[in-house]
Each structure stands twice: as structure tokens, then as C-alpha cells.
Z-matrix of the N, CA and C atoms (Angstrom, degrees):
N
C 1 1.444
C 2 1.528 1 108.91
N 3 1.000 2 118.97 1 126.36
C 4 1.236 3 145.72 2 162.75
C 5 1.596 4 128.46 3 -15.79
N 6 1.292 5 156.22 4 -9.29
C 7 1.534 6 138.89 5 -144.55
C 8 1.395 7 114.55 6 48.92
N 9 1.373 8 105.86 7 -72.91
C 10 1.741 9 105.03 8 -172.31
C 11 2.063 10 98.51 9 -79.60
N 12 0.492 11 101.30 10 15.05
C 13 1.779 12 76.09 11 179.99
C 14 1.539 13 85.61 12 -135.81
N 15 1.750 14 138.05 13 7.45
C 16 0.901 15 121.90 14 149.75
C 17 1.903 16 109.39 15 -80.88
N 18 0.952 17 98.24 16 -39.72
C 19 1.642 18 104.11 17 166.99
C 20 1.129 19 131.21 18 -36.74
N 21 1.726 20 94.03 19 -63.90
C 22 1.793 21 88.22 20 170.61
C 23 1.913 22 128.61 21 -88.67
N 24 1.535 23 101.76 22 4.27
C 25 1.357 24 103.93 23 155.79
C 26 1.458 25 130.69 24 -67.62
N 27 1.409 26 110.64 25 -27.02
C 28 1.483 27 139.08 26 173.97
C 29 1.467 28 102.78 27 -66.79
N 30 1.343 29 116.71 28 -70.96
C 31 1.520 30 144.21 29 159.10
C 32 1.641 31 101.33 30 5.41
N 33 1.691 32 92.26 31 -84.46
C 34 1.578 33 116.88 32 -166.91
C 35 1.248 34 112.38 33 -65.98
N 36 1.476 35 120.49 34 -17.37
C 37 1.565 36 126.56 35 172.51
C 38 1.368 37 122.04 36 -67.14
N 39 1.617 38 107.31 37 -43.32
C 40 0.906 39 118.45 38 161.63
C 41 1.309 40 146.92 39 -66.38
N 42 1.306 41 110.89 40 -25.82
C 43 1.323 42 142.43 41 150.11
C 44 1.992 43 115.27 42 -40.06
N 45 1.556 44 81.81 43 -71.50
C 46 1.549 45 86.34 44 175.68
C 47 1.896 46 135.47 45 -57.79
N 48 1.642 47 79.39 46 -37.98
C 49 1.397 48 101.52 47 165.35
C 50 1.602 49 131.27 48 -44.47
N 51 1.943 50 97.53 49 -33.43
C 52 1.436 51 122.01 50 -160.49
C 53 1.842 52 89.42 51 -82.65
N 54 1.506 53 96.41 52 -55.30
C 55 1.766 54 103.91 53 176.05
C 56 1.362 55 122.27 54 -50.18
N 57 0.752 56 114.83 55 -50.38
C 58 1.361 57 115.80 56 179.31
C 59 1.636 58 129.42 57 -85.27
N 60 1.097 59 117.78 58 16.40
C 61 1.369 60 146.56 59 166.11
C 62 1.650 61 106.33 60 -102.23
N 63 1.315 62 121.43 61 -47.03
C 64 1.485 63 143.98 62 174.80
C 65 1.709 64 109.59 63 -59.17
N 66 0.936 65 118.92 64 -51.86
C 67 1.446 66 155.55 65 -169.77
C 68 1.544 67 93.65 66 -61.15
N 69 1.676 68 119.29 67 -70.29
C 70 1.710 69 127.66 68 -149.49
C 71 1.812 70 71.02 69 -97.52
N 72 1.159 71 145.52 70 -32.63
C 73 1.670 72 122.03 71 178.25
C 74 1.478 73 110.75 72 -53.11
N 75 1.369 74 120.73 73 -25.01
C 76 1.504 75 118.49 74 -175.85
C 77 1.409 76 114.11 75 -120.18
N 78 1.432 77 95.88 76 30.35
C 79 1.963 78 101.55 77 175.35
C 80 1.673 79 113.50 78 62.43
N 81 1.416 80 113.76 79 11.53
C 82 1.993 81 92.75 80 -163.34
C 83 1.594 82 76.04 81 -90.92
N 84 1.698 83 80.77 82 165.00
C 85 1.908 84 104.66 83 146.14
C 86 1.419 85 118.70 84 -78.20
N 87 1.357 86 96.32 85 176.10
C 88 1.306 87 100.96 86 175.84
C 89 1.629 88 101.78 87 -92.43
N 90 1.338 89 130.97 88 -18.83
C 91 1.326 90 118.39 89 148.78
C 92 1.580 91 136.64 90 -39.13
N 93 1.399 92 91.65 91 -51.83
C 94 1.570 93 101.85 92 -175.46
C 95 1.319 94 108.13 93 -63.25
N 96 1.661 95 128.12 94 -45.64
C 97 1.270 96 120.58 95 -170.67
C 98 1.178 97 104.02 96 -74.02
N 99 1.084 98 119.91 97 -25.91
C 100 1.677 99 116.10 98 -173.75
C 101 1.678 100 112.92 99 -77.56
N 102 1.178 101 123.48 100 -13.03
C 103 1.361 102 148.72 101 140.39
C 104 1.302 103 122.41 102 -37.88
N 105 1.389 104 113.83 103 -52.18
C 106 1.597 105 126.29 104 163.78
C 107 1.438 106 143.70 105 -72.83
N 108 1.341 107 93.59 106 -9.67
C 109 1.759 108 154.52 107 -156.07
C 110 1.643 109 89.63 108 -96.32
N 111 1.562 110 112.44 109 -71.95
C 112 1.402 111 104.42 110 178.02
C 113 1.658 112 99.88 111 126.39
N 114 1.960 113 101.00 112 2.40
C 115 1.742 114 104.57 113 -152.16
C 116 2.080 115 82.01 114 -108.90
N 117 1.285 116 104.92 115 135.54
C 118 1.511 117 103.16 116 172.97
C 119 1.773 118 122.06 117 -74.78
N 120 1.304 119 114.87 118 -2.28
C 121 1.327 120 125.30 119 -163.75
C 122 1.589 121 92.05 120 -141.38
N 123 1.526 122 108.01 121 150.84
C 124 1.353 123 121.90 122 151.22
C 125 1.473 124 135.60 123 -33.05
N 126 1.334 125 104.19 124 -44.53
C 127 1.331 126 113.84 125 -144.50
C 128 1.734 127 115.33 126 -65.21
N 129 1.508 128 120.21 127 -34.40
C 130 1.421 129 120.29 128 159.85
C 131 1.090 130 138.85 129 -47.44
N 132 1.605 131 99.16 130 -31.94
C 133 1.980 132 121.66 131 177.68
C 134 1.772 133 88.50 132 -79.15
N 135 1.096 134 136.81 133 -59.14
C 136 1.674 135 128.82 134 -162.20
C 137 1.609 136 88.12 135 -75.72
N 138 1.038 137 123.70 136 -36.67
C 139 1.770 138 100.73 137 174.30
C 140 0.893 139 124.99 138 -34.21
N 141 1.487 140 116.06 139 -61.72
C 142 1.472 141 140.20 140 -153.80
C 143 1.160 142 100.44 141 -84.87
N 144 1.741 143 122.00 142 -42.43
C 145 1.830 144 110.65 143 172.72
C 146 1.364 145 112.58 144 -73.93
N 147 1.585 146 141.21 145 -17.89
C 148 0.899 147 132.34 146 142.20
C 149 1.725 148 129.97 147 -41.09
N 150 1.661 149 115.94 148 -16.90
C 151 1.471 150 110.75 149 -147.27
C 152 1.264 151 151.41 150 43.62
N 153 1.980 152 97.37 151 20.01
C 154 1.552 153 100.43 152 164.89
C 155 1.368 154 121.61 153 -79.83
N 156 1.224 155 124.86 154 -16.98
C 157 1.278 156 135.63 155 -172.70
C 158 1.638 157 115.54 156 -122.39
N 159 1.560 158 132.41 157 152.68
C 160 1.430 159 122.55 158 -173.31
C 161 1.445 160 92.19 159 -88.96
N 162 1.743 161 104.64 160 -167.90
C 163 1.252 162 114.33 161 -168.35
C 164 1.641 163 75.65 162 -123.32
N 165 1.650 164 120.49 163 171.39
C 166 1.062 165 121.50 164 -168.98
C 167 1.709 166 100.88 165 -133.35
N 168 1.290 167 114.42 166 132.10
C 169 1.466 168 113.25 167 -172.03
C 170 1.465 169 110.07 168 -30.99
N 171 1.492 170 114.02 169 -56.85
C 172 1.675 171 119.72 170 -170.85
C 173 1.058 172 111.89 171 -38.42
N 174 1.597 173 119.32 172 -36.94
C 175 1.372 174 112.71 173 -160.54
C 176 1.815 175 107.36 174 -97.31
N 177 1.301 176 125.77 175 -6.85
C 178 1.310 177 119.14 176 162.32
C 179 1.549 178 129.86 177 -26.27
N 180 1.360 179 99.89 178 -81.01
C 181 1.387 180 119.57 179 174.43
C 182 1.363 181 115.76 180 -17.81
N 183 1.892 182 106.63 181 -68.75
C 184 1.496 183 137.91 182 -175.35
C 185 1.960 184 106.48 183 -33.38
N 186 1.925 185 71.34 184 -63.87
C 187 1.753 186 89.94 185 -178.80
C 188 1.647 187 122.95 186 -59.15
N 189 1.466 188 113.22 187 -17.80
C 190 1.301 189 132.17 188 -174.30
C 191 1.617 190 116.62 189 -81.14
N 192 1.153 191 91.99 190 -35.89
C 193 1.628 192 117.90 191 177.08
C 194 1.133 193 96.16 192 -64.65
N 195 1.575 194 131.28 193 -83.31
C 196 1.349 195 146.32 194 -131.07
C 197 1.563 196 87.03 195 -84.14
N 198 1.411 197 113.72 196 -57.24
C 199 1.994 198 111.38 197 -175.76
C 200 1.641 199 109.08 198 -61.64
N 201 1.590 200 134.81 199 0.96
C 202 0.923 201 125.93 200 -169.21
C 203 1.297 202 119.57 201 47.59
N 204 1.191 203 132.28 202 39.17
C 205 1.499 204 141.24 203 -164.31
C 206 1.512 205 114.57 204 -130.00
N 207 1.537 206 125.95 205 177.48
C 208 0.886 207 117.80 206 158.96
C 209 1.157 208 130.68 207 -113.59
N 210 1.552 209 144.13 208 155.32
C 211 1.499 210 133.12 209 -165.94
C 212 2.191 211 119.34 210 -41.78
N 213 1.535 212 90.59 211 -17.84
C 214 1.571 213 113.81 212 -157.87
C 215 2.309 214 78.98 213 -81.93
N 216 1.071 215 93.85 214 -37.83
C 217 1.566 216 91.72 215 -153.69
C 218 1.801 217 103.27 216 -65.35
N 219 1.609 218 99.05 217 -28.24
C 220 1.668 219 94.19 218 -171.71
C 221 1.908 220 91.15 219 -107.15
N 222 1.205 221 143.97 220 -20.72
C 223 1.629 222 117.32 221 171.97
C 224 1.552 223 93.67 222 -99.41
N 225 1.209 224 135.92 223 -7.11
C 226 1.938 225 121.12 224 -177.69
C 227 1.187 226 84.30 225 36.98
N 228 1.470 227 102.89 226 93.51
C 229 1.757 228 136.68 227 156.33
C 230 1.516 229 81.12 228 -137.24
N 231 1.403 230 129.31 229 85.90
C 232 1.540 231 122.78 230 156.87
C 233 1.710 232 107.37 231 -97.69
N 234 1.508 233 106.24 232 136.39
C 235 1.580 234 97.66 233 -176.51
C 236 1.363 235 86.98 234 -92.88
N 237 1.351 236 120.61 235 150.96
C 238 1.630 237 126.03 236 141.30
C 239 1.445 238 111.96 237 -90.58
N 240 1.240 239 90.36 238 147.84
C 241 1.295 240 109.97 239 169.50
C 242 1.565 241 136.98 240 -43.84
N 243 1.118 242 151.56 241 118.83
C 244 1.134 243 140.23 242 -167.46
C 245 1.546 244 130.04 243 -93.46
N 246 1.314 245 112.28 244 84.16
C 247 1.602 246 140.96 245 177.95
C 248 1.689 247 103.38 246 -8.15
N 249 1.147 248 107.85 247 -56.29
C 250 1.779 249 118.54 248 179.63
C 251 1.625 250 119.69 249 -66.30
N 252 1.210 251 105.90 250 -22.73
C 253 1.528 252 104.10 251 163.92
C 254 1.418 253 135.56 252 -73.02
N 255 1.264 254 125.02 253 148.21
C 256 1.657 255 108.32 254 167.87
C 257 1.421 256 93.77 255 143.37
């Protein structure tokens, strides 16, 4: 395995990890969101909290809505602030 595709296996774990913490904070299933999703079955939403599978831009938003969150809360892309500015 690779460096980078150990990375983004890590990546997507973490990712999922973030969802599915997000997910049981607001009582849904993984049915229901996957419902909102557009997917008739579970199994894409437990992919992705597993980190076998990515999440796909389209579905941010959806997921953002329903988790009451922000895009930062389920990939942790937080910018800090930059000390040198001002």
C-alpha cells in the first residue's frame, strides 16, 4: 500500500468516525439519513462510517442540514486563524 492511499484510508475513517458520532447526537438511523441521502438501503451511509467508501460532495450539504452541523464538523477542515494578519 501506497503512503497516499494509506492516508486517505485513515482520512475516510476519520471522516466516518466524525458521522457517525453526528448521526447517534441527533437520534437518526443510519436508515433515515440514508433516506435523505436519496439511497433506499443503509448500506452506503455504514460504508462511509466504516471508511470503506468516500463521501461525495453532493451529499455534504444534505448531511449538514439533517446533522445540524457544519461541513468543517464532518471532514475537520478547521482553518485557524492566521497570527500574522491584522
Amino acid at each position: 500500500m501506497y503512503m497516499f492511499d494509506r492516508e486517505l484510508e485513515i482520512t475516510r475513517r476519520e471522516i466516518g468516525a466524525r458521522l457517525r458520532e453526528l448521526r447517534k447526537r441527533k437520534s437518526l438511523t443510519q436508515c433515515e439519513l440514508a433516506k435523505a441521502l436519496g439511497h433506499n438501503s443503509s448500506t452506503r451511509l455504514n460504508q462511509i462510517e466504516l471508511g470503506r467508501t468516500r463521501l461525495y460532495a453532493e451529499e455534504l450539504p444534505i448531511l449538514c442540514e439533517m446533522l445540524a452541523c457544519t461541513s468543517s464538523d464532518i471532514i475537520g477542515e478547521h482553518i485557524e486563524p492566521n497570527e500574522d494578519a491584522g
